[in-house]
N, C-alpha and C positions, 0 to 999 in steps of 0.2 A: 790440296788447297793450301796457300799461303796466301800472307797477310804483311803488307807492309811494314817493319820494321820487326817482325817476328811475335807481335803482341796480339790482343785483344784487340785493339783498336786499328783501323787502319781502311786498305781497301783490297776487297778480293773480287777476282773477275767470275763472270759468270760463265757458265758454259764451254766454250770453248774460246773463250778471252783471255788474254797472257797484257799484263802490266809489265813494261818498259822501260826501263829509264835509259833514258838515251844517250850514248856517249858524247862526250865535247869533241869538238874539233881536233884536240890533240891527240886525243886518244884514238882518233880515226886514221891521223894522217903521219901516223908510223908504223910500220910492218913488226910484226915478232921480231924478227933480225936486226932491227933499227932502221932498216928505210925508209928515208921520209920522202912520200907522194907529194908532190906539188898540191897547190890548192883548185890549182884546174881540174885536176884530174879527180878529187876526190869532192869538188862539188855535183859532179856529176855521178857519182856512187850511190848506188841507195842507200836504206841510213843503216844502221848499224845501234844496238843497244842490249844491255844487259835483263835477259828475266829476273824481275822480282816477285811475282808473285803468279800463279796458276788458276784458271777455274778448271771444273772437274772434269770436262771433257763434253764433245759436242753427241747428242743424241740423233741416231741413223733412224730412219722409216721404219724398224722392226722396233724400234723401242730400244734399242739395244744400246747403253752407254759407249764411246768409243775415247779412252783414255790419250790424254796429249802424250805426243811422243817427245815435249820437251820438259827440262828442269828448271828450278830454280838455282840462278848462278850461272846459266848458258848464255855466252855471246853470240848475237846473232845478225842475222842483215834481213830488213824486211824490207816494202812496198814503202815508197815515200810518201805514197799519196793514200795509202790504205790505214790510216789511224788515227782516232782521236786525242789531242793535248788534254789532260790535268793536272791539274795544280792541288797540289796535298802537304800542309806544314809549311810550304814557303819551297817546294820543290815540285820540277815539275816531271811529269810521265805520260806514256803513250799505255792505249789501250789500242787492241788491236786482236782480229781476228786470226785464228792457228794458220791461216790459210795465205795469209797475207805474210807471212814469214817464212823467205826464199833456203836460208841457210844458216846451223850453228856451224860458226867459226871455234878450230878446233888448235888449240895451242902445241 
């Protein structure tokens, strides 16, 4: 589990919920190597956004905890249409189910 800003205070997902913050535009529309995507092509991309924060993992029919297989600090590409907006300190982040998140992008 984590927590926004690494404190006490902040927000932690529940369950199998993973808090997002979501990359800008620029940060989308350049490749590792420096290629930059047109804006056509990268509006139709699903999104792409950084884990901040973990819940503990979603629980199976046997009772059995099953631990997320992502971290905090993985870039990832989820579901555009699969996530809640919040707004926290004047910043905003997605909330969004394990399942909903296609792929970590790996540097």
């Amino acid at each position: 589990m984590s927590i926004v800003k690494g404190n006490k205070r902040g927000i932690m997902p529940l369950g199998d919920r993973v808090l997002v913050k979501p990359l800008d535009t620029d940060e989308m529309s350049k490749t590792a190597s420096g290629i930059i995507i047109p804006d056509t092509v990268s509006k139709e991309k699903p999104e792409q956004g950084l884990v901040i924060a973990l819940g503990e993992g979603r629980v199976n029919q046997d009772g059995k905890k099953i631990p997320m297989s992502l971290k905090v600090g993985d870039k990832i590409i989820f579901s555009k249409y699969g996530y809640d907006e919040v707004k926290y300190e004047g910043e905003e982040y997605y909330i969004l189910k394990e399942e909903n998140i296609f792929a970590v992008i790996k540097n």
